[in-house]
LUMZAZA-192910 format. One line per 3 residues: number of its first residue (from 1); their letters; for each residue x, y, z of N, C-alpha, C. Coordinates in nm, 2 decimals. Layout:
% LUMZAZA-192910
NUM) A) X/Y/Z/X/Y/Z/X/Y/Z  ...
This chain:
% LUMZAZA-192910
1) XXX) 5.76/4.44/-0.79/5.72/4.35/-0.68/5.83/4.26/-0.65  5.89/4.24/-0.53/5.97/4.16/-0.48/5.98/4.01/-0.50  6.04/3.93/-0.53/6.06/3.83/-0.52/5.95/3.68/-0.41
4) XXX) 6.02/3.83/-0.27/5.92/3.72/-0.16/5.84/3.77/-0.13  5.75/3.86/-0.21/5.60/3.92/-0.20/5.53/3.83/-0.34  5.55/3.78/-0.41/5.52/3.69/-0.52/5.53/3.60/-0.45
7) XXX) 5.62/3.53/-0.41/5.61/3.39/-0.34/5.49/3.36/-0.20  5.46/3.50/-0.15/5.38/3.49/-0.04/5.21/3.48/-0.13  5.19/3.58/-0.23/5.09/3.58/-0.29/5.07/3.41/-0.34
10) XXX) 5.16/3.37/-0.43/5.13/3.26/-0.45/5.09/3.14/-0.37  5.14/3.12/-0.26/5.13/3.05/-0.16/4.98/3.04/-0.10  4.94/3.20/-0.06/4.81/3.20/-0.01/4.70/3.17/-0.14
13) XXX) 4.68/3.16/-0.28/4.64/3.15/-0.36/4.64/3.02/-0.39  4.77/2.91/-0.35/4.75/2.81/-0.36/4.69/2.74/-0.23  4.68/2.79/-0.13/4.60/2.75/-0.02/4.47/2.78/-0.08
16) XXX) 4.39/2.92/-0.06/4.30/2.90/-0.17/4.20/2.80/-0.20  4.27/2.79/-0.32/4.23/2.71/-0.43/4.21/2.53/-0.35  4.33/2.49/-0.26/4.32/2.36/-0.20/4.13/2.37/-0.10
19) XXX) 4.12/2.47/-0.03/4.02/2.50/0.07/3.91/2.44/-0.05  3.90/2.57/-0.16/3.82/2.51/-0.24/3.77/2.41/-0.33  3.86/2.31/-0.32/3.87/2.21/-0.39/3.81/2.12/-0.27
22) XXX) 3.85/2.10/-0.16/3.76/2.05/-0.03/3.65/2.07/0.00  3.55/2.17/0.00/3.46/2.19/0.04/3.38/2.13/-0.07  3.38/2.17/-0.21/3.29/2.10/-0.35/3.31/1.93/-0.30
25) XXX) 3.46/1.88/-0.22/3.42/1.74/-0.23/3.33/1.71/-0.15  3.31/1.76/-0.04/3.19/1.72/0.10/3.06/1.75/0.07  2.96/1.62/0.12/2.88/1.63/0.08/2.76/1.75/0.07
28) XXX) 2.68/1.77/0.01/2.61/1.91/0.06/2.48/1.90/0.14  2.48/1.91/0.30/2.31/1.87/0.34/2.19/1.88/0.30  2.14/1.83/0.32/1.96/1.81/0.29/1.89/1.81/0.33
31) XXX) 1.79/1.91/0.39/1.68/1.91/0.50/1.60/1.79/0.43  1.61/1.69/0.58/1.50/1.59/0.55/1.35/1.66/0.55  1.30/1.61/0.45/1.14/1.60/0.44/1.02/1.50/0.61
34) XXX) 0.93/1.58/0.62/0.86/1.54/0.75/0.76/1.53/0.68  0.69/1.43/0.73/0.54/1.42/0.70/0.47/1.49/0.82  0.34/1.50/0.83/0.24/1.61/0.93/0.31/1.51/1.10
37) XXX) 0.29/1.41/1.13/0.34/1.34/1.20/0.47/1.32/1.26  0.56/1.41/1.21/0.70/1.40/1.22/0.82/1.30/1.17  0.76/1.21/1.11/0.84/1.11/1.08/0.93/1.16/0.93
40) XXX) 1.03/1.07/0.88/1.02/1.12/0.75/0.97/1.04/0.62  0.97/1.10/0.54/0.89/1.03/0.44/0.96/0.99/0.33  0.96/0.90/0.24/1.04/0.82/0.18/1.08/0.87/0.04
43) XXX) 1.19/0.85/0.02/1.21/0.94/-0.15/1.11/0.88/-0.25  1.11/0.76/-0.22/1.02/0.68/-0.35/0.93/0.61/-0.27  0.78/0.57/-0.34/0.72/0.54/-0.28/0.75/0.40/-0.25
46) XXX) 0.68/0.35/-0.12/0.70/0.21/-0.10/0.64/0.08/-0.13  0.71/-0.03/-0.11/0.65/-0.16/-0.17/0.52/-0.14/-0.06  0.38/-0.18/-0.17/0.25/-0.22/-0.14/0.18/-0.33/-0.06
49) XXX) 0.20/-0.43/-0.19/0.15/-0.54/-0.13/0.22/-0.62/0.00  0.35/-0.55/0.01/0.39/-0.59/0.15/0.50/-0.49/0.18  0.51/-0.49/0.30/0.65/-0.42/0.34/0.78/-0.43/0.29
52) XXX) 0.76/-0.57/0.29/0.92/-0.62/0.25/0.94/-0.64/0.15  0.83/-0.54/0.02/0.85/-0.60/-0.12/0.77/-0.55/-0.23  0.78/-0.56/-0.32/0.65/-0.50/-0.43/0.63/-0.67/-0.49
55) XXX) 0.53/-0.63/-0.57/0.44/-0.77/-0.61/0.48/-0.78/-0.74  0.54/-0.89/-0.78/0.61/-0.96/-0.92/0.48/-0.96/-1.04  0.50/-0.89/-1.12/0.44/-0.92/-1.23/0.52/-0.96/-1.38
58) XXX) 0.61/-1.07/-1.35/0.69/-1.14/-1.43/0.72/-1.26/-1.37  0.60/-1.40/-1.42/0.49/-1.33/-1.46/0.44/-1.34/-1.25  0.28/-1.30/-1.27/0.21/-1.24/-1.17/0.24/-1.42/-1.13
61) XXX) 0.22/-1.45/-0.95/0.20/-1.55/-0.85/0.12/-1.54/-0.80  0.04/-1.69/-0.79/-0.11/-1.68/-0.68/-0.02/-1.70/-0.52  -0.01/-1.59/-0.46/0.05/-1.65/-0.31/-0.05/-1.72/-0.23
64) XXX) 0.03/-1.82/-0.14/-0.02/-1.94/-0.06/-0.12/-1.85/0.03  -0.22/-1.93/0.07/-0.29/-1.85/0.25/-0.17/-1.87/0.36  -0.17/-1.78/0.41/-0.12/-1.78/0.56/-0.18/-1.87/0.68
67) XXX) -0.28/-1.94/0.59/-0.35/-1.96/0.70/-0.48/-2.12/0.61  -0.47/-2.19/0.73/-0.61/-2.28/0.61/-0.73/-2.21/0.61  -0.82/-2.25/0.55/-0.93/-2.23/0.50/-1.05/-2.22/0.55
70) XXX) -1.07/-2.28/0.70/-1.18/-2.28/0.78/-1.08/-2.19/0.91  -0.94/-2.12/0.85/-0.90/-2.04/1.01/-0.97/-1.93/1.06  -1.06/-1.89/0.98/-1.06/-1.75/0.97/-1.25/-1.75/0.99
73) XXX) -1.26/-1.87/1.07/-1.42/-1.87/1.09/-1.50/-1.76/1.18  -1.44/-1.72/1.27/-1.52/-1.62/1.34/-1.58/-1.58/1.25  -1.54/-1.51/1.09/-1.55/-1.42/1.04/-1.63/-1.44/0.86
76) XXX) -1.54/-1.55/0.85/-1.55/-1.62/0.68/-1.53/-1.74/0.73  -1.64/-1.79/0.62/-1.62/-1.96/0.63/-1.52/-2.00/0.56  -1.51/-2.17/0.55/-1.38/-2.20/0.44/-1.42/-2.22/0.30
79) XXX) -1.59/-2.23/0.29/-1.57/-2.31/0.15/-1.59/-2.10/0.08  -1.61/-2.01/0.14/-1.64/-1.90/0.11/-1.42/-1.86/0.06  -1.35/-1.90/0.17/-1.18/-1.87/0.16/-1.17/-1.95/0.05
82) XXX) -1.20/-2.02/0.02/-1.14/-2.15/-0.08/-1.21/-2.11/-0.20  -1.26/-2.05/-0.22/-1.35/-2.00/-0.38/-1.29/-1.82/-0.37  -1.30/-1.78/-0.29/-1.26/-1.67/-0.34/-1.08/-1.63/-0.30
85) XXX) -1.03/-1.74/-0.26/-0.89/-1.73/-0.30/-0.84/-1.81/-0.43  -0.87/-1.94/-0.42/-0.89/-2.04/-0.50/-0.91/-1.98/-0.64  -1.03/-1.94/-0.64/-1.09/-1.91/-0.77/-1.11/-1.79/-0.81
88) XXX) -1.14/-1.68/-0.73/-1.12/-1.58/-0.82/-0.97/-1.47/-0.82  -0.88/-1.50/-0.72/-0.83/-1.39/-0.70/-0.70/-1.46/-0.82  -0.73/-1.63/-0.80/-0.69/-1.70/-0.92/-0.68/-1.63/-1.05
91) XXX) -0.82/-1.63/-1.06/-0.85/-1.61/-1.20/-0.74/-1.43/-1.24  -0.77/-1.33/-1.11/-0.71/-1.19/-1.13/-0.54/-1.22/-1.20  -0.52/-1.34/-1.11/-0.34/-1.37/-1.16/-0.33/-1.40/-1.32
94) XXX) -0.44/-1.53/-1.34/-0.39/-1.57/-1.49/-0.44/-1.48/-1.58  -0.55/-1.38/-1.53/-0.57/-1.24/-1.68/-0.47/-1.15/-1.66  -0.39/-1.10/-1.56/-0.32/-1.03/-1.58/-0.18/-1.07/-1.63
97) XXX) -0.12/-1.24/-1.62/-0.03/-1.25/-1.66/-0.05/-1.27/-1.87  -0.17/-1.29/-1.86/-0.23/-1.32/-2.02/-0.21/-1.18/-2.09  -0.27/-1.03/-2.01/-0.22/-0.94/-2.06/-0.13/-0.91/-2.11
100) XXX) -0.03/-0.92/-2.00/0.11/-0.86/-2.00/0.17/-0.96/-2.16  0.17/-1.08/-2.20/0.22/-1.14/-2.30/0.21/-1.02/-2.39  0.15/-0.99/-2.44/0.08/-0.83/-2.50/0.20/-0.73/-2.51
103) XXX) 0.28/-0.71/-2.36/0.36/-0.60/-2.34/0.48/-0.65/-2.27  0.55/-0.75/-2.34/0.66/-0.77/-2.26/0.78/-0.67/-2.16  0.74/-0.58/-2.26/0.89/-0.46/-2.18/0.78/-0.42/-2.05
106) XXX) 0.66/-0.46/-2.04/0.62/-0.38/-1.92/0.63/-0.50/-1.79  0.65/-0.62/-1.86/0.67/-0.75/-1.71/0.79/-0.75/-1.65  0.91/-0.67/-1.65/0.95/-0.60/-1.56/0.91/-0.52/-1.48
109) XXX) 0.83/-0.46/-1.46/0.79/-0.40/-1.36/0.69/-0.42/-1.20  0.67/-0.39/-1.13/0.58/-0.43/-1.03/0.46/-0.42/-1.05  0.37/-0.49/-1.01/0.22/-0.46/-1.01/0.19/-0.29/-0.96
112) XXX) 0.26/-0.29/-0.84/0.22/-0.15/-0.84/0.28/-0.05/-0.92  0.39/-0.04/-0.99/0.46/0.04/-1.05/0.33/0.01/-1.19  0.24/-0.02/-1.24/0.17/-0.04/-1.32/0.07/0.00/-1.33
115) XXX) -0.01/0.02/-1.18/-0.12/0.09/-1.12/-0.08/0.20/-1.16  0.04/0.27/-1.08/0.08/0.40/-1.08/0.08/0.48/-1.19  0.14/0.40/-1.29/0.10/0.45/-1.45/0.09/0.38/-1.56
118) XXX) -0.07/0.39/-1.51/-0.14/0.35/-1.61/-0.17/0.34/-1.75  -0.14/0.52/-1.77/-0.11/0.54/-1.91/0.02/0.50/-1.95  0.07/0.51/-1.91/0.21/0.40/-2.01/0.15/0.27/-2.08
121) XXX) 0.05/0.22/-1.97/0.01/0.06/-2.01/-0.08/0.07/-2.18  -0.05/-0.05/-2.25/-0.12/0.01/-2.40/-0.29/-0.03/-2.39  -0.31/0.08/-2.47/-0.46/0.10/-2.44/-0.56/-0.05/-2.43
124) XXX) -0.50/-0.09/-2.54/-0.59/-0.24/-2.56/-0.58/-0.31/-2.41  -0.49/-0.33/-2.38/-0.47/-0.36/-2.23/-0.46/-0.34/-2.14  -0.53/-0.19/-2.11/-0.52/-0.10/-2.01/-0.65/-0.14/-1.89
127) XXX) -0.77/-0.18/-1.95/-0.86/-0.17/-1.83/-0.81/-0.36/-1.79  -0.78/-0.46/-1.87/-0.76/-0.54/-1.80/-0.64/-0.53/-1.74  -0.53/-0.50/-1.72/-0.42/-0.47/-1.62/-0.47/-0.41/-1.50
130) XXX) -0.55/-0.28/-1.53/-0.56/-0.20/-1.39/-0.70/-0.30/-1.33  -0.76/-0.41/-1.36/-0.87/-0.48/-1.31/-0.84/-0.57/-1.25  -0.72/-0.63/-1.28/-0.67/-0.78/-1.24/-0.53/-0.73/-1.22
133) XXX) -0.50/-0.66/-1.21/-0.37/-0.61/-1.13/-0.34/-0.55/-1.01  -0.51/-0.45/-1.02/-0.59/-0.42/-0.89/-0.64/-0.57/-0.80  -0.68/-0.68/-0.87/-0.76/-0.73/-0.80/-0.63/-0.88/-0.73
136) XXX) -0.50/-0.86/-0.80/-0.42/-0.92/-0.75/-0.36/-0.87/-0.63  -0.34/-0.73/-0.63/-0.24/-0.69/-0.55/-0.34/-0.69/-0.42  -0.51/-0.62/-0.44/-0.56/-0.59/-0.34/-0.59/-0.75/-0.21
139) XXX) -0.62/-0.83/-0.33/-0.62/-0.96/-0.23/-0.49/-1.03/-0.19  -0.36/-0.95/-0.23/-0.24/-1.00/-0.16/-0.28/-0.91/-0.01  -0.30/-0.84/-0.01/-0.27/-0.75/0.10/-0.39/-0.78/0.21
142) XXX) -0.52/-0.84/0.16/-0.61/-0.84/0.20/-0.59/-0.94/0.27  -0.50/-1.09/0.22/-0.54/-1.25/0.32/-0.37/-1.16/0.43  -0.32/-1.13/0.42/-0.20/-1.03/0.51/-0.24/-0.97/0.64
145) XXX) -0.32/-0.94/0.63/-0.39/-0.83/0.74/-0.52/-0.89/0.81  -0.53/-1.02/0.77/-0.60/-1.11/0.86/-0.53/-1.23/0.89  -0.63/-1.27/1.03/-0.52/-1.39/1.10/-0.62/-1.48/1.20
148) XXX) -0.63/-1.60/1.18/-0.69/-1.70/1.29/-0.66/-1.61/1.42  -0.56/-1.57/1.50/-0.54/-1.48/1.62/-0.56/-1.34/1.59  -0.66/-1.27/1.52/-0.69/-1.17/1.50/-0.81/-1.09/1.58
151) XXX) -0.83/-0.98/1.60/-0.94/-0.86/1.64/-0.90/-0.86/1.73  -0.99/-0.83/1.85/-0.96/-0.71/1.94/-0.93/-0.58/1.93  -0.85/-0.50/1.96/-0.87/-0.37/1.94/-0.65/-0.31/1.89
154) XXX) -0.68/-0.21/1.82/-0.56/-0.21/1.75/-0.46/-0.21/1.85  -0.31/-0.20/1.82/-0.15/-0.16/1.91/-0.12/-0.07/1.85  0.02/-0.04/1.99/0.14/0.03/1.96/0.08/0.19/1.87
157) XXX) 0.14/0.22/1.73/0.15/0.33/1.68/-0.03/0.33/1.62  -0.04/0.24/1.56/-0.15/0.25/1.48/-0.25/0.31/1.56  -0.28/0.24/1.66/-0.35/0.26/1.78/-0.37/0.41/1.88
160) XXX) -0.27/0.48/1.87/-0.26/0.60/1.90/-0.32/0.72/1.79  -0.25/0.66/1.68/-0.28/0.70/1.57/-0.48/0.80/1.56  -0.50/0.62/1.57/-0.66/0.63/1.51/-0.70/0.69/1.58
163) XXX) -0.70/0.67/1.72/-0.77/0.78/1.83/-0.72/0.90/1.81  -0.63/0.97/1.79/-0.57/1.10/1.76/-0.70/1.14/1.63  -0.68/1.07/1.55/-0.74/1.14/1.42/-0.90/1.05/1.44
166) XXX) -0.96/0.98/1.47/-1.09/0.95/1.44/-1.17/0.97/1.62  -1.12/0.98/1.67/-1.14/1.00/1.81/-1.13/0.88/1.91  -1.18/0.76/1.86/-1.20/0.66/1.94/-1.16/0.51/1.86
169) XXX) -1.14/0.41/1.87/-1.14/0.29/1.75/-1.29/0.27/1.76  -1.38/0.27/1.84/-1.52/0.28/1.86/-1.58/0.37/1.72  -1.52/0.52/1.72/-1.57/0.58/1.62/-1.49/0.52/1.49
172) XXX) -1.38/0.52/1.52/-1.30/0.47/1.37/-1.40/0.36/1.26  -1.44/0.26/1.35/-1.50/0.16/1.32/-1.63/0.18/1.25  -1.74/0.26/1.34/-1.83/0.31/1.29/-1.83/0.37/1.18
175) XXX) -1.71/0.46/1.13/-1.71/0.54/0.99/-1.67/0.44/0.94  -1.54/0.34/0.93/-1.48/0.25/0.82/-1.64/0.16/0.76  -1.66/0.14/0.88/-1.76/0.04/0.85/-1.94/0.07/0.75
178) XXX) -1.96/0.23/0.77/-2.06/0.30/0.72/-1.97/0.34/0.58  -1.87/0.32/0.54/-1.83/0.36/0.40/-1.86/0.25/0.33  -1.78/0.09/0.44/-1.83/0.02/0.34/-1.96/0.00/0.32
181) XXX) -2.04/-0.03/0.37/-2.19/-0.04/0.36/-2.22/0.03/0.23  -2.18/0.17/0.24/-2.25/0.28/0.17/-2.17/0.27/0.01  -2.06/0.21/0.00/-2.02/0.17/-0.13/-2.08/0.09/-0.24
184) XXX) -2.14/0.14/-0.32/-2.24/0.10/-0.44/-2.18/0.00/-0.51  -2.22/-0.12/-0.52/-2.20/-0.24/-0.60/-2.08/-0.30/-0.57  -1.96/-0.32/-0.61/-1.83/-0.45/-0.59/-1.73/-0.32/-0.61
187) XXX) -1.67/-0.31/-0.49/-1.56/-0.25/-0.41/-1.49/-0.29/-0.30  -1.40/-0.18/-0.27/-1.36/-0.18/-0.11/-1.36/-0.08/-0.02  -1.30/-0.10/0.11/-1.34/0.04/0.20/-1.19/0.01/0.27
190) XXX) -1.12/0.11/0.27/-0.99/0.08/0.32/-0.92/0.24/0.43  -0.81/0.18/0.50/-0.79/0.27/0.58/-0.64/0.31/0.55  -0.60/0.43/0.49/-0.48/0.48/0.40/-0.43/0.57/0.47
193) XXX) -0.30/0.62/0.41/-0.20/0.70/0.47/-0.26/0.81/0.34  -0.28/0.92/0.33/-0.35/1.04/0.22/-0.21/1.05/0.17  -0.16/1.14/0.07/-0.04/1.21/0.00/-0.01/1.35/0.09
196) XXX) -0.10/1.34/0.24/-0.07/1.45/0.34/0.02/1.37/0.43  0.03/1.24/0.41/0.05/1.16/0.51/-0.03/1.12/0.65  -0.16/1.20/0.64/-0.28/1.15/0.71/-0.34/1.03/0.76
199) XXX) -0.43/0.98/0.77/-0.47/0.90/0.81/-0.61/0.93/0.76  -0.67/0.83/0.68/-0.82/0.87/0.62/-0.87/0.75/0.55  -1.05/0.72/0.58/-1.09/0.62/0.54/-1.13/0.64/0.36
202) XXX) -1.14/0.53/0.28/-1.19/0.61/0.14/-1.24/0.44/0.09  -1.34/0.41/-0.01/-1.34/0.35/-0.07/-1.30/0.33/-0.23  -1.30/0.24/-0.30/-1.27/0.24/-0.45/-1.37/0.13/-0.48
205) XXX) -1.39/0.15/-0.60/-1.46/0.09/-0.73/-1.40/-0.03/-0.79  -1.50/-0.15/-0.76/-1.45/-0.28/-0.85/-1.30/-0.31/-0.75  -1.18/-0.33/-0.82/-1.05/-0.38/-0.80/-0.94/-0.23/-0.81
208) XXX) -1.00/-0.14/-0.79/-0.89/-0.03/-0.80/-0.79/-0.01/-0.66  -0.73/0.02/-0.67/-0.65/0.03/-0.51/-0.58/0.19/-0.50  -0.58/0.25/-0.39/-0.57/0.34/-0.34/-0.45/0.39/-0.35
211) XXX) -0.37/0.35/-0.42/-0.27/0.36/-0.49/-0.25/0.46/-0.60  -0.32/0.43/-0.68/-0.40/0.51/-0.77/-0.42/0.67/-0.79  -0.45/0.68/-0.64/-0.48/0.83/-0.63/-0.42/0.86/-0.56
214) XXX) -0.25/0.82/-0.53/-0.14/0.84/-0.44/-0.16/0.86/-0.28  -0.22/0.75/-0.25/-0.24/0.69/-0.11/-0.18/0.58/-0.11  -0.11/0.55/0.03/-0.12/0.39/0.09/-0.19/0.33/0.16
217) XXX) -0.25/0.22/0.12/-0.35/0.12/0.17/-0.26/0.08/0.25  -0.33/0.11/0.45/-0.29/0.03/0.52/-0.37/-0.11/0.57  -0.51/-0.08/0.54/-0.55/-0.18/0.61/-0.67/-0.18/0.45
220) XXX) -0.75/-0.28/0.43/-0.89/-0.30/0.35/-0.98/-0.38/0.37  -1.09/-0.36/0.33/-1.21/-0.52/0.38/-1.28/-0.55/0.21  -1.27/-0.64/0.18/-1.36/-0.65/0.05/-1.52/-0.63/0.04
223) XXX) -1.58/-0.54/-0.01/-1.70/-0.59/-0.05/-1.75/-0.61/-0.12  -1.68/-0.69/-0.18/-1.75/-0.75/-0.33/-1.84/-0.87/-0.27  -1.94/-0.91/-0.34/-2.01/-1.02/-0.27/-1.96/-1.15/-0.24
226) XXX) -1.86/-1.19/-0.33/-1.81/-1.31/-0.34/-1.73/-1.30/-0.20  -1.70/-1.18/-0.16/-1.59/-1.21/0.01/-1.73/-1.25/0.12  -1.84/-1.24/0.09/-1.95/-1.27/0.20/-2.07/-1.36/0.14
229) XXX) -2.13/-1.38/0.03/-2.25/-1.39/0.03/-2.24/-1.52/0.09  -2.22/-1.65/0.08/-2.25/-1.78/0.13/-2.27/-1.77/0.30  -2.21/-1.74/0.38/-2.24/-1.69/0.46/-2.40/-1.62/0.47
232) XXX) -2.35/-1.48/0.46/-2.45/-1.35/0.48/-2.49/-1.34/0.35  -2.49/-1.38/0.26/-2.63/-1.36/0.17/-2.61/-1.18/0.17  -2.71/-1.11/0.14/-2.71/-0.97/0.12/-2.69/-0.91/0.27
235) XXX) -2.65/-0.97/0.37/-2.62/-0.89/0.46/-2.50/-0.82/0.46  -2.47/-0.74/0.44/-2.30/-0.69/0.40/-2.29/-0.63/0.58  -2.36/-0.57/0.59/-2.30/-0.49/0.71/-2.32/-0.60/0.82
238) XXX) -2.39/-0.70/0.84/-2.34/-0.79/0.93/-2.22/-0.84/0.89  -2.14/-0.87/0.81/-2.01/-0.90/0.76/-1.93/-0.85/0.80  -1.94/-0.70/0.78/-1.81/-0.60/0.79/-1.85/-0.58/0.99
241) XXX) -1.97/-0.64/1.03/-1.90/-0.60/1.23/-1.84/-0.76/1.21  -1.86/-0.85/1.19/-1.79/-0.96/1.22/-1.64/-0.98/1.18  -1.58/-0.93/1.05/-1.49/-0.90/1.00/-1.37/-0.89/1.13
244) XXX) -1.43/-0.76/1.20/-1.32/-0.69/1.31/-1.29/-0.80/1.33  -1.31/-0.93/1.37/-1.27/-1.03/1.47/-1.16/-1.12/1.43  -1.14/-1.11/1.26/-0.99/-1.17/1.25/-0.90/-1.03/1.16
247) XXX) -0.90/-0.92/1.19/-0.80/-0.80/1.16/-0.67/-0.84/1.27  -0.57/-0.86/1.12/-0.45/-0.87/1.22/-0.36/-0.76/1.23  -0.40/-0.72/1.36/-0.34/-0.57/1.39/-0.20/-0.58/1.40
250) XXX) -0.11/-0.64/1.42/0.03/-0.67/1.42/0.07/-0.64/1.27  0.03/-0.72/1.20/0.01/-0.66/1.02/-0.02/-0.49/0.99  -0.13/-0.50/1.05/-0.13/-0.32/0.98/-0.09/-0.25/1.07
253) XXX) -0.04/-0.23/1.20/0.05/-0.12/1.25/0.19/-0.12/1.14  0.25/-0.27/1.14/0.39/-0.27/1.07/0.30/-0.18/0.91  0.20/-0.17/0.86/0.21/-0.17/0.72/0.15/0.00/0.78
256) XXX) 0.10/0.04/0.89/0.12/0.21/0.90/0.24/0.22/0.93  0.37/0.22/0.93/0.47/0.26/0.99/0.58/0.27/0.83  0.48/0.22/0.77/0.59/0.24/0.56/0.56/0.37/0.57
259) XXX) 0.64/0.45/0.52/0.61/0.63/0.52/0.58/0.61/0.34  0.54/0.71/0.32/0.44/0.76/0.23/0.52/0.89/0.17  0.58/0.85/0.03/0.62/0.99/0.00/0.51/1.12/-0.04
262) XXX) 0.56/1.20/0.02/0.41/1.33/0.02/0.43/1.36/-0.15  0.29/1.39/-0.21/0.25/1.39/-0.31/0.28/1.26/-0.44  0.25/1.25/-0.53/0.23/1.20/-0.61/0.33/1.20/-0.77
């Protein structure tokens, strides 16, 4: 073999090898993931108790109302807002930060990242965490999504949304509102994004949040008694039609619009 038949082979071999050393550097694409909706859906799931954040549990904070105490009258009175922010959602903060002393390596983490796995949490500690961990996060999100300038009828995305999948806010309302009713003893009735990325009403038990069963809570109503009885006394379902009237829909469109990583 000639001299400048070896120099040509080498040459093209060293080209080559440069080609291939370029292409390993560039990145390699990635079909984004879609939820049923078209949007896309998030690698990790998203902060809960608000958009802009997951909820500190190092240690756990009672957050302030948005709002005083008699604003929210259409719907709840004040000395009803002032006992059951005041005092019980209170009380959810100081048992769960009393737990965690128990498990220090776990108060790094979020309230929701705690829900989510549960069994990590140690057993001795496990129903009070998921009880008052549930019952912190659920009433952060709960005084959020109401507002003295609240009800009327939903916006923007949410609003297309519901009528797409429940037919009407008329019908939407009628099912949210016949779940809570129909919810046996101290729960909630809430309106979630499914692990399909759906849209679907469901209730939970006591302080559990929907989280749990890899949904996001976009919207919720309490019915534990303590969110109504001074008022309405055993009327619950008079409660939950008056309720509509401070739902701050500007709040839960932004909190349908967090994508939802599909499955669990």
């Amino acid at each position: 073999m000639s001299k400048f038949i070896r120099e040509k082979i080498a040459f093209v071999l060293t080209g080559m090898l440069l080609a291939m050393m370029l292409i390993s550097c560039q990145p390699v694409p990635v079909a984004e993931s879609q939820s049923p909706q078209g949007t896309p859906i998030a690698a990790t799931f998203p902060p809960v108790a608000s958009p802009d954040g997951e909820l500190s549990a190092s240690p756990a904070k009672l957050p302030l109302l948005p709002y005083d105490y008699a604003a929210l009258g259409k719907a709840i009175d004040a000395e009803t807002m002032k006992l059951h922010h005041d005092g019980h959602h209170a009380s959810y903060v100081n048992n769960l930060n009393d737990a965690l002393k128990q498990a220090p390596d776990l108060q790094k983490n979020s309230v929701e990242a705690l829900l989510r796995d549960l069994n990590n949490v140690p057993e001795n500690i496990r129903t009070k965490v998921r009880n008052n961990g549930g019952g912190h996060l659920n009433h952060t999100i709960f005084w959020q999504i109401m507002s003295p300038e609240g009800g009327g009828e939903p916006i923007e995305e949410i609003a297309a949304e519901i009528n797409q999948t429940f037919g009407s806010f008329e019908e939407f309302k009628k099912q949210f509102n016949a779940a809570g009713g129909d919810r046996f003893g101290s729960g909630w009735v809430w309106l979630v994004r499914n692990p399909a990325g759906e849209l679907q009403i469901v209730t939970t038990a006591n302080q559990d949040n929907p989280i749990m069963d890899g949904a996001y809570p976009i919207m919720g109503n309490d019915v534990w008694e303590h969110a109504y009885y001074l008022r309405y006394r055993n009327r619950r379902a008079e409660y939950l039609k008056n309720w509509w009237n401070v739902v701050n829909w500007p709040e839960v469109n932004k909190r349908s619009l967090v994508n939802l990583q599909k499955g669990t």
